[in-house]
Backbone atoms as SQL, in Angstrom:
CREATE TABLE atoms (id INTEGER PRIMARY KEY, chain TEXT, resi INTEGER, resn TEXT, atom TEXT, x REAL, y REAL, z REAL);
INSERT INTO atoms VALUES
  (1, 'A', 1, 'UNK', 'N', -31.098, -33.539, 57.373),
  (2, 'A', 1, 'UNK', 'CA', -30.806, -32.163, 57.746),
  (3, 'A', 1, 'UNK', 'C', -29.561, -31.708, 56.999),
  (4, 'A', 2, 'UNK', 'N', -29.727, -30.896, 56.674),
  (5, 'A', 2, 'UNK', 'CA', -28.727, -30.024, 55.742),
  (6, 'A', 2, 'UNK', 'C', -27.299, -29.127, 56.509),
  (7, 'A', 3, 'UNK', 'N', -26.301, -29.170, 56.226),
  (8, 'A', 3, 'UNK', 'CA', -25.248, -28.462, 56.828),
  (9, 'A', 3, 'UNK', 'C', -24.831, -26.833, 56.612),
  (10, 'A', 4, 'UNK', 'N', -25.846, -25.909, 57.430),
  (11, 'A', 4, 'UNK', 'CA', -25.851, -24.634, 57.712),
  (12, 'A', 4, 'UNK', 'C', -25.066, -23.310, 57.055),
  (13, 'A', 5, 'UNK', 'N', -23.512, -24.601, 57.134),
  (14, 'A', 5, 'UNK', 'CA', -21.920, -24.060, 57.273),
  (15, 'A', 5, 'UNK', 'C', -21.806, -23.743, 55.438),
  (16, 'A', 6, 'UNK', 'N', -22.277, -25.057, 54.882),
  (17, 'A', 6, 'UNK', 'CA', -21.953, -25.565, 53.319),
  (18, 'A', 6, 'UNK', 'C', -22.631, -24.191, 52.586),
  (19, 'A', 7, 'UNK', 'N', -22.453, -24.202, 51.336),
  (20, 'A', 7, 'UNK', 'CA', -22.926, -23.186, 50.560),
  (21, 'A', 7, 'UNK', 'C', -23.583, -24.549, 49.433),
  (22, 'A', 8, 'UNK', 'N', -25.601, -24.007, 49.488),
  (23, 'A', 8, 'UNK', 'CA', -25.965, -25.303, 48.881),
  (24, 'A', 8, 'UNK', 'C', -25.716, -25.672, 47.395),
  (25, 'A', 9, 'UNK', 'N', -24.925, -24.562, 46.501),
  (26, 'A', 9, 'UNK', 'CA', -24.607, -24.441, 45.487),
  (27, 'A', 9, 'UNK', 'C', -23.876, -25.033, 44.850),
  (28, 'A', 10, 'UNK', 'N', -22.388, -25.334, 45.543),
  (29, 'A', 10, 'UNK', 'CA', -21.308, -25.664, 45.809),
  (30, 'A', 10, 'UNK', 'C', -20.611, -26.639, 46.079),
  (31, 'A', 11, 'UNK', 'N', -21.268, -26.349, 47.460),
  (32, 'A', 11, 'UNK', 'CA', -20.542, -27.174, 48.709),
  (33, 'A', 11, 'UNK', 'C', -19.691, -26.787, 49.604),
  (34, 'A', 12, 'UNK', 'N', -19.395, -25.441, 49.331),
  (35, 'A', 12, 'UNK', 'CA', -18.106, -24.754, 49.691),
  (36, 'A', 12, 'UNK', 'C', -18.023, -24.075, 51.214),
  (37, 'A', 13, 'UNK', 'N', -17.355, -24.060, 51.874),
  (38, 'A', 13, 'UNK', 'CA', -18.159, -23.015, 53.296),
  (39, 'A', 13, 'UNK', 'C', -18.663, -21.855, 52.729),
  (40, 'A', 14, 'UNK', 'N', -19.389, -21.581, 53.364),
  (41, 'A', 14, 'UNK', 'CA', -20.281, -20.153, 53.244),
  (42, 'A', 14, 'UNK', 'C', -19.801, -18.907, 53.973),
  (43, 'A', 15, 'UNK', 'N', -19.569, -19.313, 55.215),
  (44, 'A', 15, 'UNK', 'CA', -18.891, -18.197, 55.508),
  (45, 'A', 15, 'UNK', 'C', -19.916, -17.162, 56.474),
  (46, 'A', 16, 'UNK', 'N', -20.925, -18.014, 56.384),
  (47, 'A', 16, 'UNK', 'CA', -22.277, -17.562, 56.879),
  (48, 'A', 16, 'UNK', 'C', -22.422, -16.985, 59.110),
  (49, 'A', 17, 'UNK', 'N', -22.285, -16.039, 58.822),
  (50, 'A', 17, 'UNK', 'CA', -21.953, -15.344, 60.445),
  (51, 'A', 17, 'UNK', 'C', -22.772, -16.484, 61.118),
  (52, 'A', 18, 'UNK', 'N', -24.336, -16.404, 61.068),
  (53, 'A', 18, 'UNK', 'CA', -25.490, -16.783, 61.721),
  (54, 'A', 18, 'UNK', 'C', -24.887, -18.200, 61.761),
  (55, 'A', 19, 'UNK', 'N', -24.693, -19.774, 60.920),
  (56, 'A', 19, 'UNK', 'CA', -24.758, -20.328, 61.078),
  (57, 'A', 19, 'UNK', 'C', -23.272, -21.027, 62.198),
  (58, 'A', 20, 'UNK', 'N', -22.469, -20.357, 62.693),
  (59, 'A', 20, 'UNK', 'CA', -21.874, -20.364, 63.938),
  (60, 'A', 20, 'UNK', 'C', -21.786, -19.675, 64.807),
  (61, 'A', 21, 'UNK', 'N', -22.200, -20.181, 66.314),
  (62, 'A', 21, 'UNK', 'CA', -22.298, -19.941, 67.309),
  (63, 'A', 21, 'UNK', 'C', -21.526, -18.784, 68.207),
  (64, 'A', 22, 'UNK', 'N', -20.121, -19.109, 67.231),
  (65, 'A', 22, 'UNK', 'CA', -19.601, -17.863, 68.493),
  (66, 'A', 22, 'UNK', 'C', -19.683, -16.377, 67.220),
  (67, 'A', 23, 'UNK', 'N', -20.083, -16.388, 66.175),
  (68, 'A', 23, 'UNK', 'CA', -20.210, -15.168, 65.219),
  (69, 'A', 23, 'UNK', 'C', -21.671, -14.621, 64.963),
  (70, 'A', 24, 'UNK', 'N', -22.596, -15.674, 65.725),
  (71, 'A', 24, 'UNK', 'CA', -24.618, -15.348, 64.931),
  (72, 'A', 24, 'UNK', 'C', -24.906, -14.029, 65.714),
  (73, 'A', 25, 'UNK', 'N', -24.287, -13.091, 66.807),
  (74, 'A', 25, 'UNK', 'CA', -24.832, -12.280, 67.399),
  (75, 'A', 25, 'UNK', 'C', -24.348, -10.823, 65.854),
  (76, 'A', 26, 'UNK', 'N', -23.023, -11.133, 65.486),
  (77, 'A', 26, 'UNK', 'CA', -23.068, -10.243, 64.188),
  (78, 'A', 26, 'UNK', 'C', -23.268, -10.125, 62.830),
  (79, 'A', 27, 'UNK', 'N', -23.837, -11.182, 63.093),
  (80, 'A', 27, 'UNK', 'CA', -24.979, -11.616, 61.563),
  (81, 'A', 27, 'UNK', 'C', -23.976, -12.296, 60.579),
  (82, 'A', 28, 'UNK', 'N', -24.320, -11.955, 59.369),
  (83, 'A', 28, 'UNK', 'CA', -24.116, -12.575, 58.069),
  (84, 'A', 28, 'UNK', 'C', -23.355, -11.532, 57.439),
  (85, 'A', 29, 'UNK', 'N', -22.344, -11.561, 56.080),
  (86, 'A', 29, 'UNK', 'CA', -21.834, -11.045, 55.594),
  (87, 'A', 29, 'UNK', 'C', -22.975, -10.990, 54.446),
  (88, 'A', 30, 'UNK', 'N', -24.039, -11.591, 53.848),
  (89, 'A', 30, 'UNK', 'CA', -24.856, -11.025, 53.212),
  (90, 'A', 30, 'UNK', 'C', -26.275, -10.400, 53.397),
  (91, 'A', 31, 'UNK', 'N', -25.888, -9.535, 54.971),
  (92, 'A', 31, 'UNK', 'CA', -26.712, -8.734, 55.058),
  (93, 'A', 31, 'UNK', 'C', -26.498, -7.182, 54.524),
  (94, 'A', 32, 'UNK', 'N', -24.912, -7.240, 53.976),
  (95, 'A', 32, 'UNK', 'CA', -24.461, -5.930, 53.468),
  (96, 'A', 32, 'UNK', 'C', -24.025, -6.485, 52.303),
  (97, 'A', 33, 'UNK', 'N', -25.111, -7.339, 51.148),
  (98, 'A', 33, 'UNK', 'CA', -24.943, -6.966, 49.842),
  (99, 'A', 33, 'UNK', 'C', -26.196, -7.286, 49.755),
  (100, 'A', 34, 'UNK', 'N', -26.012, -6.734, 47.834),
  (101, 'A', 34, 'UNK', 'CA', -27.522, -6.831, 47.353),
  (102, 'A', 34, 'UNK', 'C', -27.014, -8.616, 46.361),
  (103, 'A', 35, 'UNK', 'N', -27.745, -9.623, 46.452),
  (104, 'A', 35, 'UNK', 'CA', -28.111, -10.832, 45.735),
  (105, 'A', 35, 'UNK', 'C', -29.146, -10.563, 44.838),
  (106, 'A', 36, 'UNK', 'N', -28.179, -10.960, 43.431),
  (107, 'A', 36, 'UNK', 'CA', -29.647, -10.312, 42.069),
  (108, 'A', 36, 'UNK', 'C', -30.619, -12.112, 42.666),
  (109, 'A', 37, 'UNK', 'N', -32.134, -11.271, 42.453),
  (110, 'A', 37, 'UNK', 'CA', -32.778, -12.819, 43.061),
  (111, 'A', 37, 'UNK', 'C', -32.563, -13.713, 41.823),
  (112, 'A', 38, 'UNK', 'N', -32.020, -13.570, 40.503),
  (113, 'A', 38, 'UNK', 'CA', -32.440, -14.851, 39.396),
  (114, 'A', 38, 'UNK', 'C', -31.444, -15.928, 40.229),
  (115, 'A', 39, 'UNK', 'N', -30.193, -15.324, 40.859),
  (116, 'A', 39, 'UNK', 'CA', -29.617, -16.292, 41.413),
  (117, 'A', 39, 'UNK', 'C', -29.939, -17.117, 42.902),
  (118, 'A', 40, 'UNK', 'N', -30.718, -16.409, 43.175),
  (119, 'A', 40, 'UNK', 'CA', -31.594, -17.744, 44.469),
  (120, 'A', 40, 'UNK', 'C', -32.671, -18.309, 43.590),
  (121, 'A', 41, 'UNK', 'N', -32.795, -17.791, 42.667),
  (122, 'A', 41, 'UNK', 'CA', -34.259, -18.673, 41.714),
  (123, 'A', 41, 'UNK', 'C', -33.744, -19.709, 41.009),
  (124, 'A', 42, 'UNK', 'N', -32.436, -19.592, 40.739),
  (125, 'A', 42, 'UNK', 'CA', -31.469, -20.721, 39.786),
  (126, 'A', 42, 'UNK', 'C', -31.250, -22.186, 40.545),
  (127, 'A', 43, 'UNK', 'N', -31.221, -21.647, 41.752),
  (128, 'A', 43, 'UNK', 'CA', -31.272, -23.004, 43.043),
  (129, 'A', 43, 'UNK', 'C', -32.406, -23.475, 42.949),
  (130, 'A', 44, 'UNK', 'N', -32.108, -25.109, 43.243),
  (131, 'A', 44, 'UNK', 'CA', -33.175, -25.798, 42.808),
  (132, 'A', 44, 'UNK', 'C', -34.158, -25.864, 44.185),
  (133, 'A', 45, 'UNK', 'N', -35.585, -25.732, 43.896),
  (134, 'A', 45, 'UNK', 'CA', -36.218, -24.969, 44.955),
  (135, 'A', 45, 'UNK', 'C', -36.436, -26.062, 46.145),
  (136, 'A', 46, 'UNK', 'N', -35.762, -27.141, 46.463),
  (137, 'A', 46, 'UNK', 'CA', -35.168, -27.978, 47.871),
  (138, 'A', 46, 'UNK', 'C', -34.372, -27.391, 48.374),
  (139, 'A', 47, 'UNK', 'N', -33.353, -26.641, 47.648),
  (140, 'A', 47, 'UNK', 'CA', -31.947, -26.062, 47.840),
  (141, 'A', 47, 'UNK', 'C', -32.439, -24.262, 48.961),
  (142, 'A', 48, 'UNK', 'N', -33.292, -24.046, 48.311),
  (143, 'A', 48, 'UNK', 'CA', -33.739, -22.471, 48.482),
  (144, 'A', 48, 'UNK', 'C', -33.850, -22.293, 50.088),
  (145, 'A', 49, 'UNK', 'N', -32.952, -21.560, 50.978),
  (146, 'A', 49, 'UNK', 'CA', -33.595, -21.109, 52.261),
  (147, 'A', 49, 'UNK', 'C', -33.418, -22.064, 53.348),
  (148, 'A', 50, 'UNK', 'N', -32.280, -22.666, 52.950),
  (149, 'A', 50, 'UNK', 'CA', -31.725, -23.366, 53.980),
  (150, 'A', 50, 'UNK', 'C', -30.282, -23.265, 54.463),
  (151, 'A', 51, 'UNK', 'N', -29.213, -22.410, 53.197),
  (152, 'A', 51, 'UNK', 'CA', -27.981, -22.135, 53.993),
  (153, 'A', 51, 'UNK', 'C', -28.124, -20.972, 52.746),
  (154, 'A', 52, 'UNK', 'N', -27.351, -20.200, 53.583),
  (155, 'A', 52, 'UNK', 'CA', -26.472, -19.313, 52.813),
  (156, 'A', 52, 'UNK', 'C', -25.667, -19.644, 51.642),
  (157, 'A', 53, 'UNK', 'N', -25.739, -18.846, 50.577),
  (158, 'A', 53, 'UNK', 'CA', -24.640, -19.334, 49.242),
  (159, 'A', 53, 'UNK', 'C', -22.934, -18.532, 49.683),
  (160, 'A', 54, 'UNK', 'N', -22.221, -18.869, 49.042),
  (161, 'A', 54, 'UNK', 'CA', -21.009, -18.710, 49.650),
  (162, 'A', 54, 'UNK', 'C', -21.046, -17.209, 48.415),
  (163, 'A', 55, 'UNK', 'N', -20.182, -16.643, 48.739),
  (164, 'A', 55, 'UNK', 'CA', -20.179, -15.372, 48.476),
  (165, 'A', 55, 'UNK', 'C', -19.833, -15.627, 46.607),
  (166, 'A', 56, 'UNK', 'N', -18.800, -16.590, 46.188),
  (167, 'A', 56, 'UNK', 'CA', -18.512, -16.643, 45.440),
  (168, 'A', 56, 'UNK', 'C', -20.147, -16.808, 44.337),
  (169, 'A', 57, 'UNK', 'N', -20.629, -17.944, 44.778),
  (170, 'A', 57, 'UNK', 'CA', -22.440, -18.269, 44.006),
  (171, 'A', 57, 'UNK', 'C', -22.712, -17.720, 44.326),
  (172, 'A', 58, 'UNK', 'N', -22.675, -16.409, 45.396),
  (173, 'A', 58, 'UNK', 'CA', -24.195, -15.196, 45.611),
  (174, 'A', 58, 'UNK', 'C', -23.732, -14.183, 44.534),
  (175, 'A', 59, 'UNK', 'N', -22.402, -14.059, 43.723),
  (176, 'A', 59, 'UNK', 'CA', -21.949, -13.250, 42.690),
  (177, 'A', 59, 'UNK', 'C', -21.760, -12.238, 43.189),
  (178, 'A', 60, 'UNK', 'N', -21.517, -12.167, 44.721),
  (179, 'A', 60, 'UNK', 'CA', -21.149, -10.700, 44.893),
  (180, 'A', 60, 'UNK', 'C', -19.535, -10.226, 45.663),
  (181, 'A', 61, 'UNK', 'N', -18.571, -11.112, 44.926),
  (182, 'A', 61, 'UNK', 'CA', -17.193, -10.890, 45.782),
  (183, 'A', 61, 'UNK', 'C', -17.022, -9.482, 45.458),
  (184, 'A', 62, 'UNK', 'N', -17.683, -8.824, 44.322),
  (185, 'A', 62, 'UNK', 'CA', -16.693, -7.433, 44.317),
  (186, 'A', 62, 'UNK', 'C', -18.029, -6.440, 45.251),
  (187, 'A', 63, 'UNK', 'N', -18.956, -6.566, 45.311),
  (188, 'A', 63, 'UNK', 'CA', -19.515, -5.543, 46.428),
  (189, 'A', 63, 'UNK', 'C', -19.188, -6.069, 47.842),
  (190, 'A', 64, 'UNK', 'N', -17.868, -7.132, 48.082),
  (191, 'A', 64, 'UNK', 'CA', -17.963, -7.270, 49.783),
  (192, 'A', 64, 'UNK', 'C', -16.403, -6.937, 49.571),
  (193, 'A', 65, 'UNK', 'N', -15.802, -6.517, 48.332),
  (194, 'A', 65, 'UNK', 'CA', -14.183, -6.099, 48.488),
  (195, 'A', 65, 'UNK', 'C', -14.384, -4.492, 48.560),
  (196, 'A', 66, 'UNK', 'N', -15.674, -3.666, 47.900),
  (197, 'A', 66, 'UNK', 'CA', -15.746, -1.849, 47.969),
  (198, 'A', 66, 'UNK', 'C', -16.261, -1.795, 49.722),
  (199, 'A', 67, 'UNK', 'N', -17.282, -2.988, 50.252),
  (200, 'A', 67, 'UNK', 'CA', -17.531, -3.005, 51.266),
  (201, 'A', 67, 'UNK', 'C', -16.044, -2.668, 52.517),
  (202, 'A', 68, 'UNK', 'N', -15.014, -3.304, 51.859),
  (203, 'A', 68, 'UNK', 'CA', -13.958, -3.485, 53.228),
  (204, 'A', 68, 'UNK', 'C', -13.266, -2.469, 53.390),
  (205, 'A', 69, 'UNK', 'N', -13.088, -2.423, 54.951),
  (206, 'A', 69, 'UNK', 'CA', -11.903, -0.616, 54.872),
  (207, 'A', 69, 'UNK', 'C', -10.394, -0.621, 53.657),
  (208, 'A', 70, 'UNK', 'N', -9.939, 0.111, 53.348),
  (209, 'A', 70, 'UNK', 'CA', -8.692, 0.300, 52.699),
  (210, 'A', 70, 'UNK', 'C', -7.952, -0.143, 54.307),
  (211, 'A', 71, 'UNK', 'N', -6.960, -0.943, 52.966),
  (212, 'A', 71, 'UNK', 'CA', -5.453, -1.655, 54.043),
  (213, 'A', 71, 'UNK', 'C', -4.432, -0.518, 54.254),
  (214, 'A', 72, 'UNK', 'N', -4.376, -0.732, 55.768),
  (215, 'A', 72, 'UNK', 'CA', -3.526, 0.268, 56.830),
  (216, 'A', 72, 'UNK', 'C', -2.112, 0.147, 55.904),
  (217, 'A', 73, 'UNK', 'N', -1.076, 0.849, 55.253),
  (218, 'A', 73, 'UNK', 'CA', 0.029, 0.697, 54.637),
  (219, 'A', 73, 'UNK', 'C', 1.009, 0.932, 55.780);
């Protein structure tokens, strides 16, 4: 069994809402980006659909930084 938490890419935490208990009622942080699919196709297909990739391997840190409110100054 595979570790939920890990990013299977990596290894890295994921960061993944769903795969802990006290955060799965507000999902995932990659339900508010778009993942180009060549990069879930690049995972080797054991790897595919079992954890979340960590934001860094899903290639999308800069659509979850336009995602965040501007910092209160």
């Amino acid at each position: 069994m595979s570790d939920t938490t890990l990013c299977p890419a990596c290894g890295a935490t994921n960061q993944c809402g769903l795969a802990d208990p006290r955060t799965a009622a507000r999902g995932c942080w990659c339900f508010e980006v778009s993942i180009d699919p060549a990069v879930l196709e690049a995972l080797p297909a054991e790897l595919r659909d079992k954890a979340c990739l960590c934001p860094r391997c899903a290639q999308v840190d800069e659509q979850l930084k336009a995602a965040q409110p501007p910092a209160i100054r």
